[in-house]
Structures are given as structure tokens and as C-alpha cells.
N, CA, C and O atoms as a GROMACS GRO file, in nm:
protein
  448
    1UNK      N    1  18.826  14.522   5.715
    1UNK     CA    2  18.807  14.655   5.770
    1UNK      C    3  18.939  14.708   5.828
    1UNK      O    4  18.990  14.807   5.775
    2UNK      N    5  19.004  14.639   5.948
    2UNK     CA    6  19.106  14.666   5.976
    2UNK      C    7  19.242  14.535   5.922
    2UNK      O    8  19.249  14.414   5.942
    3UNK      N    9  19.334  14.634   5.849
    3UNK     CA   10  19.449  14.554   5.770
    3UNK      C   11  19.490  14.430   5.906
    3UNK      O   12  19.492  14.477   6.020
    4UNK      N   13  19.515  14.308   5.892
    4UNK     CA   14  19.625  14.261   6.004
    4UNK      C   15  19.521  14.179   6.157
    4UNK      O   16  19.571  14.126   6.256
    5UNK      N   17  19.377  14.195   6.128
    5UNK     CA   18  19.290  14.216   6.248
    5UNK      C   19  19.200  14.051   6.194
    5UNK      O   20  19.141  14.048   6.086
    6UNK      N   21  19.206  13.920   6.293
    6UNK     CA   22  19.176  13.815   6.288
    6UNK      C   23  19.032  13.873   6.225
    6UNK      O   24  19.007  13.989   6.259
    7UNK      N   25  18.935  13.809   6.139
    7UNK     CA   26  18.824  13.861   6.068
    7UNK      C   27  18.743  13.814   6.150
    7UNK      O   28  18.636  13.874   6.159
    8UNK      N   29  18.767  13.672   6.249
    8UNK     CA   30  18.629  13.628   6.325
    8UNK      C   31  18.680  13.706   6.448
    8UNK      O   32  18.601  13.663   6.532
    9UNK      N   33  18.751  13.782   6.506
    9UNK     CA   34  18.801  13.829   6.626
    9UNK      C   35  18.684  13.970   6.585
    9UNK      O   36  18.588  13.991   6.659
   10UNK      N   37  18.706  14.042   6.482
   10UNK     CA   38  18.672  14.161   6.408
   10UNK      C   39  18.485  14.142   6.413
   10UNK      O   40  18.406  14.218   6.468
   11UNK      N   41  18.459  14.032   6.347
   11UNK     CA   42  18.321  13.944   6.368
   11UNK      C   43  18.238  14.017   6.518
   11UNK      O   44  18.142  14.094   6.521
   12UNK      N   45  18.317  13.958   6.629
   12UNK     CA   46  18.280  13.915   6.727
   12UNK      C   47  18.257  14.072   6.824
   12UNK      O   48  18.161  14.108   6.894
   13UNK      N   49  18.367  14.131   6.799
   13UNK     CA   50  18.367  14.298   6.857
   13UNK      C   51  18.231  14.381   6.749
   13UNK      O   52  18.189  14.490   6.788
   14UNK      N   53  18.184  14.331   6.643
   14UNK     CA   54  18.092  14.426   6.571
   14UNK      C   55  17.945  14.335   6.622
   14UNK      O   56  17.836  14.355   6.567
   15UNK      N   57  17.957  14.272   6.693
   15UNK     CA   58  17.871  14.180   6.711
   15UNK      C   59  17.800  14.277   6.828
   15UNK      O   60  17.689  14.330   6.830
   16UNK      N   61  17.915  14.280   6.928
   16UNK     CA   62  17.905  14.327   7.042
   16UNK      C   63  17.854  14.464   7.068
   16UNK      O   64  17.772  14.493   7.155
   17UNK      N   65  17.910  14.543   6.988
   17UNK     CA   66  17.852  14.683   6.909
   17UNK      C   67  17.719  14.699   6.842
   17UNK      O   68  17.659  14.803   6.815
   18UNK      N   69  17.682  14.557   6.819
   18UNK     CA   70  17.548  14.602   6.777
   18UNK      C   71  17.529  14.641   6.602
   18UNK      O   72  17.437  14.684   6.532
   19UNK      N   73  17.687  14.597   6.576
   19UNK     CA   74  17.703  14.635   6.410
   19UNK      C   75  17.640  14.497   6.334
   19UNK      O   76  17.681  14.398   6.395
   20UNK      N   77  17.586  14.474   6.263
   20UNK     CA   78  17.581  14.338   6.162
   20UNK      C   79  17.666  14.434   6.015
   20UNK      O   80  17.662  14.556   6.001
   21UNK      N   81  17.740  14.332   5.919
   21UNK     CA   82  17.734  14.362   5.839
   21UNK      C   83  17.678  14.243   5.724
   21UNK      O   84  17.670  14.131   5.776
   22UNK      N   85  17.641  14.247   5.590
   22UNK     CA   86  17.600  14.174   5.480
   22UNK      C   87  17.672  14.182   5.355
   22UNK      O   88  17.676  14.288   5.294
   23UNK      N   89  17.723  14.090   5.317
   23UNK     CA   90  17.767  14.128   5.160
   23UNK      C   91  17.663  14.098   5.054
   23UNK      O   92  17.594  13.996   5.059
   24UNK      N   93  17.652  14.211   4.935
   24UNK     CA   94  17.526  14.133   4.863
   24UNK      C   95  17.600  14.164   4.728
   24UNK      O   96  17.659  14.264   4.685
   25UNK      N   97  17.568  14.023   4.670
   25UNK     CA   98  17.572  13.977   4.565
   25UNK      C   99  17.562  14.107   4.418
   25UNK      O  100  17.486  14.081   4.324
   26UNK      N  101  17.619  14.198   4.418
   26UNK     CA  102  17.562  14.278   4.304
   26UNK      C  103  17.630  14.264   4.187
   26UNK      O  104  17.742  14.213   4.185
   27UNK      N  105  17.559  14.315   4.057
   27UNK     CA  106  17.680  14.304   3.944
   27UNK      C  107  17.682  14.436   3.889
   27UNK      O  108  17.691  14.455   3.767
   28UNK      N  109  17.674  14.538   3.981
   28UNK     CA  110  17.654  14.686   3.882
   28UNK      C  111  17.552  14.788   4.029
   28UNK      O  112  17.449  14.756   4.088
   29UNK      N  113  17.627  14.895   4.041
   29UNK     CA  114  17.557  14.984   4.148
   29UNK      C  115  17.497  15.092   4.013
   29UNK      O  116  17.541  15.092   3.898
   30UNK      N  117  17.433  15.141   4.043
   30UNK     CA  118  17.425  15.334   3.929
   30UNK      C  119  17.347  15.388   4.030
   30UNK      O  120  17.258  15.326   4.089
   31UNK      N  121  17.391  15.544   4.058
   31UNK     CA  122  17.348  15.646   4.116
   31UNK      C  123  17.340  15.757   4.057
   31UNK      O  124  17.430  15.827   4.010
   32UNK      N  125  17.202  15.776   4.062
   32UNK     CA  126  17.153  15.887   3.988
   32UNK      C  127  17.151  16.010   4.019
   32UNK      O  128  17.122  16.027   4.138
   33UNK      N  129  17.173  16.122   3.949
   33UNK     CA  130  17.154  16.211   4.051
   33UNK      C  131  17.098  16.344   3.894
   33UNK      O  132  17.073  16.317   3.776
   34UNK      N  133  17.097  16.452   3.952
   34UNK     CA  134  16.979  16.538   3.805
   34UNK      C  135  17.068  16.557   3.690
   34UNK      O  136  17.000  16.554   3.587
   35UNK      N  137  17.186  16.574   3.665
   35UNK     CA  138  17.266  16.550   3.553
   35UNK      C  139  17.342  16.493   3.495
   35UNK      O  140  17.391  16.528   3.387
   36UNK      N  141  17.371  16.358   3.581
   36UNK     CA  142  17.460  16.256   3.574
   36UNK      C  143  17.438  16.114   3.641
   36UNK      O  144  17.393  16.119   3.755
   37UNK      N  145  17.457  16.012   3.598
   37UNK     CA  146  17.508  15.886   3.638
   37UNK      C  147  17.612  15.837   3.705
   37UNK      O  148  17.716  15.868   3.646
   38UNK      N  149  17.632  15.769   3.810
   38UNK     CA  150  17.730  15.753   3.869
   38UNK      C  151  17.763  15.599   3.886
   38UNK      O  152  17.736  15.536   3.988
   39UNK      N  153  17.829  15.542   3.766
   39UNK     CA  154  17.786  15.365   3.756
   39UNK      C  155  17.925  15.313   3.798
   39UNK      O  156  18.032  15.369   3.777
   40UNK      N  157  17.901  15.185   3.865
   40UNK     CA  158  17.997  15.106   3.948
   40UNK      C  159  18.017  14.981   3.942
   40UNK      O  160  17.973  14.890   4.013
   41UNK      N  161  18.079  14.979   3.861
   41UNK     CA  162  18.116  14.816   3.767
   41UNK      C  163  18.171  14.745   3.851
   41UNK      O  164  18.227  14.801   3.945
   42UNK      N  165  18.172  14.580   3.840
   42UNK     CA  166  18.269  14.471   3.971
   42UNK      C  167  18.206  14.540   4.105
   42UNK      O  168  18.293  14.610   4.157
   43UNK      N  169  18.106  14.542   4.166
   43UNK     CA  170  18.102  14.604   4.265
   43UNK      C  171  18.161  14.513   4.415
   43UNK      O  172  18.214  14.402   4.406
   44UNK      N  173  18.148  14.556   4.494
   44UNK     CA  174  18.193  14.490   4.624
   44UNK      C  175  18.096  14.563   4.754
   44UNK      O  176  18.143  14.630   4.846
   45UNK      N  177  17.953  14.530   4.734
   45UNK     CA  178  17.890  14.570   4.833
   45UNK      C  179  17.828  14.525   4.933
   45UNK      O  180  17.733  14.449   4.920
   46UNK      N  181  17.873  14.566   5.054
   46UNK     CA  182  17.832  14.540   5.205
   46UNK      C  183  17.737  14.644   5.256
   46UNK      O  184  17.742  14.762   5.222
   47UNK      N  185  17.633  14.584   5.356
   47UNK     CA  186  17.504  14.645   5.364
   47UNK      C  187  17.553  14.657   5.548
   47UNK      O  188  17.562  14.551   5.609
   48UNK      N  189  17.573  14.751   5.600
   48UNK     CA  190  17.606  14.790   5.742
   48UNK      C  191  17.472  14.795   5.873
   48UNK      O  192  17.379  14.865   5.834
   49UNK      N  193  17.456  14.753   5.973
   49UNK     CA  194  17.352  14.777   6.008
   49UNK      C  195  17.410  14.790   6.122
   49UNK      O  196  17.462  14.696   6.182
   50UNK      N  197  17.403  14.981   6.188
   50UNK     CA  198  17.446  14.952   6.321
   50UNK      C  199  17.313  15.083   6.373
   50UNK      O  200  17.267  15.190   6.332
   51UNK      N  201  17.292  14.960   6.514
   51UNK     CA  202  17.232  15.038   6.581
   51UNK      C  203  17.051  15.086   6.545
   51UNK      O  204  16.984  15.162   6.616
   52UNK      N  205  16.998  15.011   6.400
   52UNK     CA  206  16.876  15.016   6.296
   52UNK      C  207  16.944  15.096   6.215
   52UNK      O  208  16.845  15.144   6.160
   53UNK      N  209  17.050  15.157   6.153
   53UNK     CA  210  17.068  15.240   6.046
   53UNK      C  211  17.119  15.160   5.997
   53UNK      O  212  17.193  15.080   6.055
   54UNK      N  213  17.085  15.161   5.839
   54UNK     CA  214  17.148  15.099   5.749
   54UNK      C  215  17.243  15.213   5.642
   54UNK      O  216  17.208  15.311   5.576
   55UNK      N  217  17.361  15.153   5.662
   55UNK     CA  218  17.425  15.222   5.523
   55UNK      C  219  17.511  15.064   5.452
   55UNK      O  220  17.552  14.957   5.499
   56UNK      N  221  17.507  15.118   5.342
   56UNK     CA  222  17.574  15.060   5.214
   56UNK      C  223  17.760  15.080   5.229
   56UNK      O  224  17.802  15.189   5.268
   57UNK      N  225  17.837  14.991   5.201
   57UNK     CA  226  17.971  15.054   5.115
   57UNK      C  227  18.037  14.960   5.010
   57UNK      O  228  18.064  14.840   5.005
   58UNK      N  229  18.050  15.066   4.932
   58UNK     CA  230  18.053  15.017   4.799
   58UNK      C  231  18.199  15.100   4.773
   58UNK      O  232  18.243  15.212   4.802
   59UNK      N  233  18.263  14.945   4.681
   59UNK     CA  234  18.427  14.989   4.613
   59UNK      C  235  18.354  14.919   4.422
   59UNK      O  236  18.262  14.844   4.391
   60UNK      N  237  18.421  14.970   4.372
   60UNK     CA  238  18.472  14.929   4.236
   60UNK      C  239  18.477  15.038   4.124
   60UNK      O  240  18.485  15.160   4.136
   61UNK      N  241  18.471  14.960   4.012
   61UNK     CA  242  18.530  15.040   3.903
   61UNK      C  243  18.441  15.152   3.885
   61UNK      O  244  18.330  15.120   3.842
   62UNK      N  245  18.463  15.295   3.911
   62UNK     CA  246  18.360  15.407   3.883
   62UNK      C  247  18.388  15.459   3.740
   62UNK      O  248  18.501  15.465   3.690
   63UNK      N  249  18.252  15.502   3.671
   63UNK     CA  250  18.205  15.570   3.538
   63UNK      C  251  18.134  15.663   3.594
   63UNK      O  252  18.062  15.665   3.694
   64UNK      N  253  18.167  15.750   3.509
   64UNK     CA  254  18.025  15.876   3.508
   64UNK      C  255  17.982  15.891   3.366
   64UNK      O  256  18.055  15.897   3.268
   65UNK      N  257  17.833  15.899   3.372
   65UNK     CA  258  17.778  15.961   3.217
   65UNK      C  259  17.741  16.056   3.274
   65UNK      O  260  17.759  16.077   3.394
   66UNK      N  261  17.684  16.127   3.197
   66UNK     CA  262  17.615  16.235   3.180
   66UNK      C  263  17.488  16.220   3.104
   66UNK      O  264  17.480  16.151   3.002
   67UNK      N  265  17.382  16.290   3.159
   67UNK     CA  266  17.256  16.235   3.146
   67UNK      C  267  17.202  16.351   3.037
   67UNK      O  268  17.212  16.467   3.078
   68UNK      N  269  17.152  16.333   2.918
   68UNK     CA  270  17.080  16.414   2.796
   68UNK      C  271  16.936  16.425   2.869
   68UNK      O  272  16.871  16.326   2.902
   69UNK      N  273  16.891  16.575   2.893
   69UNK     CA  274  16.798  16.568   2.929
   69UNK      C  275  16.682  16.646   2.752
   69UNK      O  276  16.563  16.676   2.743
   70UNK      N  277  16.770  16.650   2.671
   70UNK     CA  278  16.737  16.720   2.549
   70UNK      C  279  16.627  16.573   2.464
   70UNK      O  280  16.692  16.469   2.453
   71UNK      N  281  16.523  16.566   2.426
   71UNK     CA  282  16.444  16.419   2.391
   71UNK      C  283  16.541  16.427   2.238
   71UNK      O  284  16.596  16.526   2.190
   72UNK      N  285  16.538  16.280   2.182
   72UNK     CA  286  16.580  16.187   2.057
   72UNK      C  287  16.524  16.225   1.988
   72UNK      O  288  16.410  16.223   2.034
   73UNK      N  289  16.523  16.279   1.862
   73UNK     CA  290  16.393  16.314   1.806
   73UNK      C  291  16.453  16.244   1.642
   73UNK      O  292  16.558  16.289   1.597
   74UNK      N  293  16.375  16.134   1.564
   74UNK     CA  294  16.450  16.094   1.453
   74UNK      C  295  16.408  16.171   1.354
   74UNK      O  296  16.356  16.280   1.377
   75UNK      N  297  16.428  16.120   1.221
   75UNK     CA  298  16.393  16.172   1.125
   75UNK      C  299  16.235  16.106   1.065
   75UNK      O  300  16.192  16.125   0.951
   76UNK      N  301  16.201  16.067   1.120
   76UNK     CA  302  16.056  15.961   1.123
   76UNK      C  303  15.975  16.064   1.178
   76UNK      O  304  15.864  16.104   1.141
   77UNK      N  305  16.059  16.107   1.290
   77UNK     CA  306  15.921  16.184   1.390
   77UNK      C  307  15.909  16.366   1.281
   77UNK      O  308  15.821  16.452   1.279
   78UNK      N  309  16.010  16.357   1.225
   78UNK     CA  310  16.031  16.539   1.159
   78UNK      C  311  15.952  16.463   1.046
   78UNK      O  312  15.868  16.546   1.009
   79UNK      N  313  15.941  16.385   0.996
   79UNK     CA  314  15.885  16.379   0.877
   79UNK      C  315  15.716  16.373   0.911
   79UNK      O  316  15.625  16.418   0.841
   80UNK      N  317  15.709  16.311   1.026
   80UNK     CA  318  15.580  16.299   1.043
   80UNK      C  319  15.510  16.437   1.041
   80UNK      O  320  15.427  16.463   0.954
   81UNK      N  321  15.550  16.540   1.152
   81UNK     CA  322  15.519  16.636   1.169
   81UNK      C  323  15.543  16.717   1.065
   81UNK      O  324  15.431  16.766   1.052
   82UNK      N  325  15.601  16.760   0.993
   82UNK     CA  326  15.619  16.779   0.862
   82UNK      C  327  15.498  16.793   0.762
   82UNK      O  328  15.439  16.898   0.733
   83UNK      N  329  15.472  16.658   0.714
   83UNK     CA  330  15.352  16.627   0.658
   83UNK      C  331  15.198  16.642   0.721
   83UNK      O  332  15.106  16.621   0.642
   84UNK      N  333  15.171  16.670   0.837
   84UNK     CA  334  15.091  16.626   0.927
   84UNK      C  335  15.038  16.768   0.908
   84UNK      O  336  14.935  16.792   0.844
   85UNK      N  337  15.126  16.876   0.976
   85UNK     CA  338  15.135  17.022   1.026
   85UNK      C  339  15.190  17.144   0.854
   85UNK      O  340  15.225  17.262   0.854
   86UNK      N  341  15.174  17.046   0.734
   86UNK     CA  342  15.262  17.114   0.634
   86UNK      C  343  15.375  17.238   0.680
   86UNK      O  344  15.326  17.350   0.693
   87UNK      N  345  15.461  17.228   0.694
   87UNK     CA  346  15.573  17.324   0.763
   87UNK      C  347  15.719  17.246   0.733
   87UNK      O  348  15.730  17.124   0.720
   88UNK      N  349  15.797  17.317   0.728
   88UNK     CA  350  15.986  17.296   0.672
   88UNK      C  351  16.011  17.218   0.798
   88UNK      O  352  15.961  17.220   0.910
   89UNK      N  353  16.106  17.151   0.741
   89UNK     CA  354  16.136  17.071   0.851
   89UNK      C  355  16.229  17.141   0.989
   89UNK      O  356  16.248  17.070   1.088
   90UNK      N  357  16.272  17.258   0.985
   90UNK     CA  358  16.310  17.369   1.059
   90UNK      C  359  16.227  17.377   1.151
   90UNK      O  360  16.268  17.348   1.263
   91UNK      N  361  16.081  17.418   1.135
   91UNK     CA  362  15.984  17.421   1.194
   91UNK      C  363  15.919  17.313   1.288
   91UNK      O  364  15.856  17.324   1.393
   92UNK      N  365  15.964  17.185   1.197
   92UNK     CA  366  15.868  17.070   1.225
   92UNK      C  367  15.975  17.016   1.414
   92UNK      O  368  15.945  16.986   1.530
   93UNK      N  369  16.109  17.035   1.323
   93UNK     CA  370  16.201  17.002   1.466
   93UNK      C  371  16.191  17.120   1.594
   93UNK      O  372  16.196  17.102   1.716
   94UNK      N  373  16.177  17.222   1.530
   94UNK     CA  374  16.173  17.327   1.672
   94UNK      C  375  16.068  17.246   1.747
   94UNK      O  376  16.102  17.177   1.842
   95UNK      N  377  15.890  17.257   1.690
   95UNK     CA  378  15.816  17.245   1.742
   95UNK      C  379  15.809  17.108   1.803
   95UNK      O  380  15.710  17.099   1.876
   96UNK      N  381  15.885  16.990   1.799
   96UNK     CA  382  15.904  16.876   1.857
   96UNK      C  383  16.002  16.882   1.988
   96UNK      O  384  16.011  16.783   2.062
   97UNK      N  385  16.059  16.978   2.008
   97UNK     CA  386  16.162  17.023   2.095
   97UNK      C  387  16.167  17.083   2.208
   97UNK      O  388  16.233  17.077   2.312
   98UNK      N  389  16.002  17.196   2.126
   98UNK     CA  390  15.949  17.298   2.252
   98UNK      C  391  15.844  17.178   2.339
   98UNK      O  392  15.800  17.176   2.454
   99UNK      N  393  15.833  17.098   2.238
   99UNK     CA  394  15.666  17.007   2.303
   99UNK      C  395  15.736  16.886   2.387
   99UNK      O  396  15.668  16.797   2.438
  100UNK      N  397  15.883  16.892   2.396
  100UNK     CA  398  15.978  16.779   2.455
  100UNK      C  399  15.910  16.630   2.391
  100UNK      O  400  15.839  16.552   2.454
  101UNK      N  401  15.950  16.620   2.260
  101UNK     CA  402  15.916  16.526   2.191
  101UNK      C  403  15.740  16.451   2.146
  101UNK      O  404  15.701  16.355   2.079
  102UNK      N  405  15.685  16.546   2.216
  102UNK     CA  406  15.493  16.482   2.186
  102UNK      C  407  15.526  16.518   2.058
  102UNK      O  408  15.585  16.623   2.033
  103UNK      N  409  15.481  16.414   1.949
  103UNK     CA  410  15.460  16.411   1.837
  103UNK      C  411  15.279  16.515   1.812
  103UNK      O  412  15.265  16.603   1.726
  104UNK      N  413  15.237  16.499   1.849
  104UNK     CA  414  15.038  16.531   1.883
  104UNK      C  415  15.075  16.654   1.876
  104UNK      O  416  15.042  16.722   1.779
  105UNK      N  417  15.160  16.712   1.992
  105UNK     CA  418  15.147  16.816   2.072
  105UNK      C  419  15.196  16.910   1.976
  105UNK      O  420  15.131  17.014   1.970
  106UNK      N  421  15.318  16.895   1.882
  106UNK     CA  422  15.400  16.954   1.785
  106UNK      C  423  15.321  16.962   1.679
  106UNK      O  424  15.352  17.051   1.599
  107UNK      N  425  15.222  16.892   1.651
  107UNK     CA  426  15.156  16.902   1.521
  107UNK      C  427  15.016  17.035   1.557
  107UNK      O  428  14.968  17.121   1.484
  108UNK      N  429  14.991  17.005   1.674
  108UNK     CA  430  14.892  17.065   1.723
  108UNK      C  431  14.939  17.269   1.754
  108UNK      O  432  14.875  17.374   1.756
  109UNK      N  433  15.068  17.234   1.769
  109UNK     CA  434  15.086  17.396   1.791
  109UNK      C  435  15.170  17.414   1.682
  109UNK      O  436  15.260  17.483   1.730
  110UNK      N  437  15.199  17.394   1.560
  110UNK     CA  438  15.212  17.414   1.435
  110UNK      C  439  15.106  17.445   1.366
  110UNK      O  440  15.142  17.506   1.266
  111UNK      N  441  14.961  17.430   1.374
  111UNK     CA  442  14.822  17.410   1.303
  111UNK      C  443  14.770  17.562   1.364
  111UNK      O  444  14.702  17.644   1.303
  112UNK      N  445  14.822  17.574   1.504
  112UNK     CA  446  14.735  17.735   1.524
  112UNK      C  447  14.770  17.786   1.402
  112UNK      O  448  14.732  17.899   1.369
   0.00000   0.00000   0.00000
């Protein structure tokens, strides 16, 4: 915590404070959040407890993805609907897209 500062001296003053800290064993943090991932490779995390609050701090290697909120849709599922709903496959993918991937649901509002 502090560069240069005996670690059981450091120990003993967070003791006194009422701080505990924990190191825990992790191999990977990810934090989610509505459009992205926030993943933390090699982590180095200590669990803080001062006073009943707990906070976390965490160092290592940071990634971000970015999260597809658009559904997978293969060529299995267009063919299905396709045949199912008779309609171009133009059709068959919109309507899998609007229905956020229900196969049922796409065949079902293709048939009105």
C-alpha cells in the first residue's frame, strides 16, 4: 500500500483502524455493464473491509469487449423459417430479428 512501509508495521495500524484486508485467489475479474465487458486477466484481488464496508481492489491486465446485443441467427434457423412460413429468405431473416431470434414466433408472424 505504502512504497518503503514495514508490511507487518502497515498490518498492525489497519488493524487498529478497524481495516481487515483479504487477498482472493482469482483467475479472471469481468464487469458487466449494458454495452460492454470489462475483463481483467492475471488479476490481483484484495477484498477491503473497513468499518462493515466491503470494497474490492483489483490491478491487472484490462480488455474491453463489446457486447452484441443483435441475436446469432444461422442459416439453419432462415432455412427453417423459410420452409415452415413459405417466404424468401429476406423475409424469413427480418422476421427472426423483429421476434429477437424465437424461431415459433417468426414463423407465426410470417403466417398472418
Amino acid at each position: 500500500m505504502f512504497p518503503g512501509m514495514n508490511p507487518r508495521k502497515m498490518q498492525q495500524m489497519m488493524k487498529k483502524m478497524g481495516i481487515a484486508q483479504v487477498d482472493i485467489p482469482a483467475t479472471e475479474v469481468i464487469i458487466k455493464t449494458e454495452d460492454k465487458e470489462i475483463v481483467i486477466s492475471n488479476p490481483q484481488v484484495s477484498k477491503v473491509n473497513m468499518m462493515g464496508q466491503q470494497t474490492f481492489q483489483i490491478v491487472g491486465d484490462i480488455e474491453e469487449r463489446s457486447i452484441s446485443t443483435e441475436p446469432e441467427i444461422s442459416e439453419d434457423d432462415i432455412k427453417t423459417v423459410m420452409e415452415q412460413a413459405d417466404c424468401s429468405e429476406e423475409e424469413a431473416k427480418k422476421a427472426i430479428e423483429e421476434n429477437k431470434g424465437d424461431l415459433a414466433a417468426a414463423i407465426l408472424a410470417l403466417k398472418e
